[in-house]
C-alpha positions in Angstrom: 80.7 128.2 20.3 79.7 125.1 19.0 83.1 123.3 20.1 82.8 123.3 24.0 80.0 120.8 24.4 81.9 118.6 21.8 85.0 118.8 23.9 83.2 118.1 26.9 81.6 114.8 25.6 85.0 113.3 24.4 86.3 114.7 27.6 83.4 112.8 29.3 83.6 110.2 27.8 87.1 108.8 27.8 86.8 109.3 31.5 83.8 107.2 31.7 86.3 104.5 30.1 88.7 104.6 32.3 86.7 103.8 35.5 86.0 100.2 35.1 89.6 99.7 35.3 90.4 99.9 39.3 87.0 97.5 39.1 88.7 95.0 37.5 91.8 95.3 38.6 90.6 94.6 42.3 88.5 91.6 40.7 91.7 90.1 39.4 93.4 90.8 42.4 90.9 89.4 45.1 91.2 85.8 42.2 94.5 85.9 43.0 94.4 85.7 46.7 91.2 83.1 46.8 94.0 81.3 44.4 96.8 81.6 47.1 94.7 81.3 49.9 93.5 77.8 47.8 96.9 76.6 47.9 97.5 77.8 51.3 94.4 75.7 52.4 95.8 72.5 50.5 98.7 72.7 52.7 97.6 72.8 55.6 94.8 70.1 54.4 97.9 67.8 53.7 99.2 67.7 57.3 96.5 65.8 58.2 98.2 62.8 56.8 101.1 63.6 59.4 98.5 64.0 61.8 96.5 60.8 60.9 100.1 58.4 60.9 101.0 60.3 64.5 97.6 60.1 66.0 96.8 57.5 68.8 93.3 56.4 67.3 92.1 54.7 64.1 91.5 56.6 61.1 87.4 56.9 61.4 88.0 57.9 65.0 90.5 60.8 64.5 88.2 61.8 61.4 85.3 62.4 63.9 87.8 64.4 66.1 88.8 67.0 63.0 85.4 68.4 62.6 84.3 67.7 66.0 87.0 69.7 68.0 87.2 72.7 65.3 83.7 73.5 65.9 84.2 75.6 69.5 87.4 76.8 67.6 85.4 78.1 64.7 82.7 79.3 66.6 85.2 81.5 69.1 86.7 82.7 66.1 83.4 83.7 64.7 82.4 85.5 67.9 85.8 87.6 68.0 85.1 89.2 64.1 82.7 92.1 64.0 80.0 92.0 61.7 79.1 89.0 59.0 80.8 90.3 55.9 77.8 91.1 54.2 76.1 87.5 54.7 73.4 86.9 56.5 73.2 84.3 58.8 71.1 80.8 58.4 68.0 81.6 60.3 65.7 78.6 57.9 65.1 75.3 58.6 66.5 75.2 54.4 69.4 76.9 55.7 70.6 74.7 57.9 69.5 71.7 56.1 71.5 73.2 53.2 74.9 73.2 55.2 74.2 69.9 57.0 73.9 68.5 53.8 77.5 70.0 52.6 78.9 68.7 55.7 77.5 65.0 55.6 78.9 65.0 51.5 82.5 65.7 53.6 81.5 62.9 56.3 81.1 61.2 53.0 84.5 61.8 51.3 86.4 60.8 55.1 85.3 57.7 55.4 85.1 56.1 52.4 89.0 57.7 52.1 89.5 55.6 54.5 87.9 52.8 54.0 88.9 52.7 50.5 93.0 53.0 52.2 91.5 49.5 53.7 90.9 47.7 50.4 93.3 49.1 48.4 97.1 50.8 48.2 97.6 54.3 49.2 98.8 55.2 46.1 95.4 53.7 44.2 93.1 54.7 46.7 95.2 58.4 46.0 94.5 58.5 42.5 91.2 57.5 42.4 89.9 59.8 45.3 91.9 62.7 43.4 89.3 62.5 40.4 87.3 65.1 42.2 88.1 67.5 39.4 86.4 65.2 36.6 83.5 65.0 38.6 83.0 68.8 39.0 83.7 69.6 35.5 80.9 67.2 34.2 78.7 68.4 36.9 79.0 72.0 35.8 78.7 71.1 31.9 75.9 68.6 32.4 73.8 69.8 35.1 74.7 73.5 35.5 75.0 74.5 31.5 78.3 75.9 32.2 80.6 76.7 29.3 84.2 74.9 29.9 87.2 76.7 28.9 89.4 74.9 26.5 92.3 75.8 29.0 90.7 74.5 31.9 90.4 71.3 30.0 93.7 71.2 29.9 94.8 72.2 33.2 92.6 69.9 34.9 94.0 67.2 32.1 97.6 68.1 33.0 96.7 67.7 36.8 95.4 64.9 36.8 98.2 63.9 34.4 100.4 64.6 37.2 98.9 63.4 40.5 98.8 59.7 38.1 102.6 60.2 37.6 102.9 61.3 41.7 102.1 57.8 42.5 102.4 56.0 39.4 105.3 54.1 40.7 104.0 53.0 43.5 100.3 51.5 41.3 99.1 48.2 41.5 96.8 46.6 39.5 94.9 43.7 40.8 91.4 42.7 40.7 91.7 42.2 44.5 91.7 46.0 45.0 88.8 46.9 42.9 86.6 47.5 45.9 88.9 49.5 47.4 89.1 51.7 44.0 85.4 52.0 44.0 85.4 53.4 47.4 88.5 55.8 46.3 85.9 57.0 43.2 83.0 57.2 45.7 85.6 59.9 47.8 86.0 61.5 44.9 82.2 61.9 44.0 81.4 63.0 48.1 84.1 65.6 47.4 83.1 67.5 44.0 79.4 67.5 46.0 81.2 69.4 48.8 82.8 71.7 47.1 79.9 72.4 44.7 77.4 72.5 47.5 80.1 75.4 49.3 80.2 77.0 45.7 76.4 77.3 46.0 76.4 78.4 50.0 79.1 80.9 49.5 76.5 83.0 47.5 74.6 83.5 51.1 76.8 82.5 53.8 80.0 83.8 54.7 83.0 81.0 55.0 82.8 80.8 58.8 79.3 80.5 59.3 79.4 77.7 56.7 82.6 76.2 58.5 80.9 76.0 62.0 77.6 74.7 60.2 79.2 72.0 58.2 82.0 71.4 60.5 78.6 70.3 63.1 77.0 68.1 60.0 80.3 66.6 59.4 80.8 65.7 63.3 77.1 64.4 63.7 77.7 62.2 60.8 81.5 60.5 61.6 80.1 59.7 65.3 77.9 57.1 64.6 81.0 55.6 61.7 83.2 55.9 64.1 81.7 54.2 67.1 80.5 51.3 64.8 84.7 50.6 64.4 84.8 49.6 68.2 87.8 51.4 67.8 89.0 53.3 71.0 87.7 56.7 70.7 89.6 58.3 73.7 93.6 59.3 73.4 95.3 58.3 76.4 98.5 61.1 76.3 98.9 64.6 76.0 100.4 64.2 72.2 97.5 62.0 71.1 95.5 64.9 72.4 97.9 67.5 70.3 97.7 65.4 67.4 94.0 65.5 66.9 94.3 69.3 68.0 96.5 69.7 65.0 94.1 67.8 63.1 91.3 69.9 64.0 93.0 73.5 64.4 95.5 73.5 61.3 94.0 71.1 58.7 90.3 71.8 59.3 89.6 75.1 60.8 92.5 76.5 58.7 93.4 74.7 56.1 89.4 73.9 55.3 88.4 77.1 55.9 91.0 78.7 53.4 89.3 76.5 50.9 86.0 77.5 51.5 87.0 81.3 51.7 88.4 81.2 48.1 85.3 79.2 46.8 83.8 82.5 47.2 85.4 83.9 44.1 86.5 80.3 42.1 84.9 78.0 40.6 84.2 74.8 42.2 86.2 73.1 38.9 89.8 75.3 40.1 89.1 74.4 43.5 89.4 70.6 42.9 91.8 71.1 40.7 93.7 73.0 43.3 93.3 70.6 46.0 95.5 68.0 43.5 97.9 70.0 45.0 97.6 67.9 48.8 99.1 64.9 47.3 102.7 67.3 46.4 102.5 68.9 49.5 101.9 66.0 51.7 104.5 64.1 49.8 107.1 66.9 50.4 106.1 66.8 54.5 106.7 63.5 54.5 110.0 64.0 53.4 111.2 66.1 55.7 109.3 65.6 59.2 109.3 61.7 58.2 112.0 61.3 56.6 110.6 59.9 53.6 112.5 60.0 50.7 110.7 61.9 47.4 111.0 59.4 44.1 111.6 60.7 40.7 108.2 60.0 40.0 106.6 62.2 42.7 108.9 64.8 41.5 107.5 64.5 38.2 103.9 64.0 38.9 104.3 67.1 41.5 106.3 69.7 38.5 103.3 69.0 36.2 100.3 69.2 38.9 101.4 72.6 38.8 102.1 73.2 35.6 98.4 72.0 34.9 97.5 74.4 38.0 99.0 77.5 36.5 97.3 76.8 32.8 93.8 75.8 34.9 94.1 79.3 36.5 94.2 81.3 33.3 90.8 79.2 32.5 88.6 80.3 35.0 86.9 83.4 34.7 
């Protein structure tokens, strides 16, 4: 008589054991598509560069323009999705003062991109704006307490490994470019605040409220930048007009907002570290649309950014 209730509790609780696991296998799964749609998102990030070299204005000019004419395509977006995905929207003056201030740190990492492309090489104003990763690791071990995975360590050591080997044959050193470098570190810094102020907003705001919001901030900022260029701000043909379209539609709206969807479920750390992925991609558009040849060493430096991608993944939490 005894036996039943004894039965029952194993029964009870081996079942108990097994619910977690759909939990956690839906976990892994939605890291899995934040890490695709991360990827996905540096892609379409990358065509800006074909964008940029096609474009009819400077580069401050058509940086203005990528923010500036995504925010009515955000915004449309917005109003076609039902319901907020379980976000609420920003309704304080914190609010918004927290996503303006996420948008001017990515006013922040275009122009002083750009300006550091003015005082230095591509390929060293490349490798110094790509230390983003560094900068979010130390922010999240010295500022935030977070433990750091030995493997992330590594992958983000591998990466960056890799993105120095992607242009490693085309570095030059010379004293004359060391303002130029310090503007490519200054990107760098701009960009790990971005992506740790989205980490932060993602915890209220869903990714396009804080892509029209930010996109706005980023706009307001450039303005002023660009207009101090005296460069023309106006294209004067349809495909100048297409090119900052593609700008705005396909490597901002898109490709940004892919990045800011997946920093909903990664860490800020894997998302710089996945962004290292640009550089390959952009190299590999080139190629084909440009017609510029890939070097061994981009080859290289590209095989091991993902390498170092793969081993950051199994890091993160």
């Amino acid at each position: 008589m005894q036996q039943e209730p004894a039965k029952a509790e194993i029964f009870n609780f081996n079942y108990s054991r097994r619910m977690p696991l759909p939990e956690i296998t839906q976990g892994n799964a939605t890291k899995q598509v934040a890490f695709l749609a991360l990827l996905a998102g540096a892609v379409a990030v990358a065509a800006s560069t074909i964008f940029v070299r096609l474009s009819e204005l400077g580069a401050l000019p058509s940086a203005f323009y990528r923010p500036f004419l995504a925010v009515p395509v955000i915004w449309f977006w917005l109003r076609l999705r039902p319901g907020n995905d379980g976000h609420r929207r920003p309704v304080t003056m914190s609010d918004f003062s927290r996503l303006f201030l996420a948008g001017a740190f990515f006013a922040g990492d275009l122009a002083f991109w750009h300006l550091s492309l003015h005082h230095t090489t591509v390929a060293n104003a490349t490798l110094f704006a790509n230390a983003a990763p560094v900068f979010v690791l130390l922010a999240h071990w010295l500022i935030f307490r977070r433990r750091i995975d030995p493997a992330l360590l590594l992958g983000i050591g591998l990466a960056m490994a890799g993105a120095a080997c992607l242009v490693g044959g085309s570095l030059t050193l010379s004293p004359a470019y060391l303002l130029g470098e310090f503007y490519g570190v200054v990107t760098a810094v701009f960009l790990a605040s971005f992506l740790i102020a989205v980490e932060k907003l993602r915890n209220d705001f869903g990714a396009g409220t804080i892509m029209l919001w930010t996109s706005a901030g980023t706009a307001t900022v450039l303005l002023p930048v660009a207009l101090l260029t005296g460069e023309p701000m106006i294209a004067v043909t349809a495909q100048g007009w297409l090119m900052l379209l593609g700008l705005a539609v396909i490597s901002h709206a898109a490709g940004q907002g892919l990045v800011v969807y997946a920093l909903a479920h990664l860490p800020a750390t894997l998302a710089a570290t996945g962004l290292l992925f640009e550089p390959v991609a952009a190299a590999f558009m080139a190629a084909v649309l440009l017609a510029e040849p890939i070097s061994a060493w981009q080859a290289v430096g590209g095989a091991i950014i993902l390498w170092g991608l793969f081993i950051a993944r199994k890091g993160c939490p």
